[in-house]
C-alpha positions, -999 to 999 in steps of 0.1 A, spaced: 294 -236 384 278 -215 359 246 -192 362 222 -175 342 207 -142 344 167 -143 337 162 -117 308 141 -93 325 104 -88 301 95 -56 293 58 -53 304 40 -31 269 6 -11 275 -25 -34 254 -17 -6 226 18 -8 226 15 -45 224 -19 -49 198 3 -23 178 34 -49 173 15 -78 169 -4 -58 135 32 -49 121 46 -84 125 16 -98 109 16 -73 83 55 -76 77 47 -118 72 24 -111 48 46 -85 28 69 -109 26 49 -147 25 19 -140 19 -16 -138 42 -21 -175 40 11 -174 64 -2 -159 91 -11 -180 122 -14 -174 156 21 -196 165 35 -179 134 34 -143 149 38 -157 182 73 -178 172 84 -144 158 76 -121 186 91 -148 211 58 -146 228 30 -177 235 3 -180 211 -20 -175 237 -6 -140 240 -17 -132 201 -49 -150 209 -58 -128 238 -58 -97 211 -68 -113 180 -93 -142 191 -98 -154 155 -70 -154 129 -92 -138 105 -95 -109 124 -58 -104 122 -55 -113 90 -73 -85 79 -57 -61 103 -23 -71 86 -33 -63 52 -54 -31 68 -22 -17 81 0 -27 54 -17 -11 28 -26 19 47 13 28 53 17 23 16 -9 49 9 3 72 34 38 68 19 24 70 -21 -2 99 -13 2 117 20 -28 130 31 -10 164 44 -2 176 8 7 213 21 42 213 8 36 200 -30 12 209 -60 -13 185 -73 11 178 -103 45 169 -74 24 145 -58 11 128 -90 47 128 -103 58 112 -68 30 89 -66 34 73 -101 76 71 -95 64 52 -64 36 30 -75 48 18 -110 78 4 -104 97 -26 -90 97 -10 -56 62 -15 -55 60 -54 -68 56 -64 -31 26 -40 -24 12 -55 -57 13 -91 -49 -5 -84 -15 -35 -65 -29 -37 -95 -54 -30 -121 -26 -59 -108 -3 -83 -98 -35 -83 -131 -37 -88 -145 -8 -114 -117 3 -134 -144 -20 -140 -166 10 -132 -143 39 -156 -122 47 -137 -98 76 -109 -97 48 -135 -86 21 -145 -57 40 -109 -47 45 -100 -46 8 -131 -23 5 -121 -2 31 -84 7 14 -99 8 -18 -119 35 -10 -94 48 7 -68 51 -18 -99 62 -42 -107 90 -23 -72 102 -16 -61 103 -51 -95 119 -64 -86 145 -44 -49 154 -54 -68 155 -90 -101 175 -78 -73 199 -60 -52 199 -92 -87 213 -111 -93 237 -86 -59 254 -89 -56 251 -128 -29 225 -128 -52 199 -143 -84 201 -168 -109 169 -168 -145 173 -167 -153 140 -143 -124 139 -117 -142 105 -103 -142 92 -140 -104 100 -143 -91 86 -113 -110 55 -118 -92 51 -152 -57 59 -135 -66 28 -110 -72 4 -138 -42 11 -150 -20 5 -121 -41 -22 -110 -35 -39 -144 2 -38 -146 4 -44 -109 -13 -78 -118 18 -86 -136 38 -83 -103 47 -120 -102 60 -127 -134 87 -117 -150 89 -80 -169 120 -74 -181 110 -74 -214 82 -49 -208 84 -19 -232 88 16 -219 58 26 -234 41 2 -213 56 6 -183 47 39 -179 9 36 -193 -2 49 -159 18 83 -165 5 85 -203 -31 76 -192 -31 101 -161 -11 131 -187 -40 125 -215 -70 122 -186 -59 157 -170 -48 175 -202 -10 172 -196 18 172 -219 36 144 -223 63 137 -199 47 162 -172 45 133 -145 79 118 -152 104 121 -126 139 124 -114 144 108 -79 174 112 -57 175 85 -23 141 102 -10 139 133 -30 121 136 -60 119 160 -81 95 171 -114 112 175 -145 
């Protein structure tokens, strides 16, 4: 006669809990999409009861938005640390742009473009998006502003500048699902060329040689 041994639950504080309910949402929609998430869908994946996931997140919305929040956050906090104390202005540009232009980066892409679009008739995710992209506005306007300050950079309207650098990455990261193979060198690296003419940069200063997670400026 066989028997079988309960598996004992592990009992997680609320924030414990809340805190891997956000990264399994945020980890769906990374890789599926926003649409994907549902209640059962995070639920099924945590081997927990919907009701569970309810109890937390009452609305899907809600944690809809929290998943794209907390995704985009870590990607920010991976592509422009906020403790910059061990790089110049110019390292962290160079890292940033070896990070955020690049295939690496396609899945980040086709998230902001995935809940851009449905922030159109979601109004919790709508204020999220606005959130991060202030957010990543104000974080890289001030690597440039700190770049000014210590004579690595010259440009009269730091705001201005890293508005134009945006445009740019946001327009080639529009491209993220199609196919760009074919894409010339000149315009894969538009963001570098456009950020190098904006601060007064020779060409090639934000080009980069990376090494697992080391990179280095030429």
């Amino acid at each position: 006669m066989s028997s079988t041994v309960p598996r004992k639950r592990t009992r997680k504080s609320p924030d414990a809990r809340r805190a891997e309910i956000v990264a399994a949402s945020a980890a769906v929609a990374l890789a599926d999409g926003l649409e994907c998430i549902t209640l059962r869908r995070i639920a099924d994946d945590l081997g927990v009861r919907p009701g569970l996931i309810g109890h937390y997140f009452p609305s899907v919305e809600e944690l809809v938005a929290e998943a794209f929040g907390s995704a985009a956050r870590a990607e920010l906090d991976v592509l422009l640390p906020a403790d910059r104390t061990a790089t110049t202005p110019t390292e962290s540009l160079t890292r940033f742009f070896a990070r955020a232009t690049g295939p690496a980066y396609d899945g980040v892409s086709r998230l902001w473009i995935n809940a851009r679009h449905l922030s159109r008739y979601r109004p919790v995710l709508r204020t999220r998006v606005g959130d991060q992209e202030a957010a990543w506005r104000e974080r890289l306007e001030s690597v440039i502003r700190d770049g000014v300050d210590r004579g690595e950079f010259r440009t009269d309207d730091p705001y201005v500048t890293m508005i134009r650098i945006l445009v740019v990455i946001d327009g080639l990261g529009a491209h993220a699902n199609t196919d760009t193979s074919d894409r010339p060198a000149a315009v894969t690296r538009m963001a570098q060329t456009t950020a190098e003419r904006e601060l007064g940069l020779p060409a090639g200063a934000l080009d980069t040689g990376v090494e697992g997670d080391r990179t280095t400026a030429e």
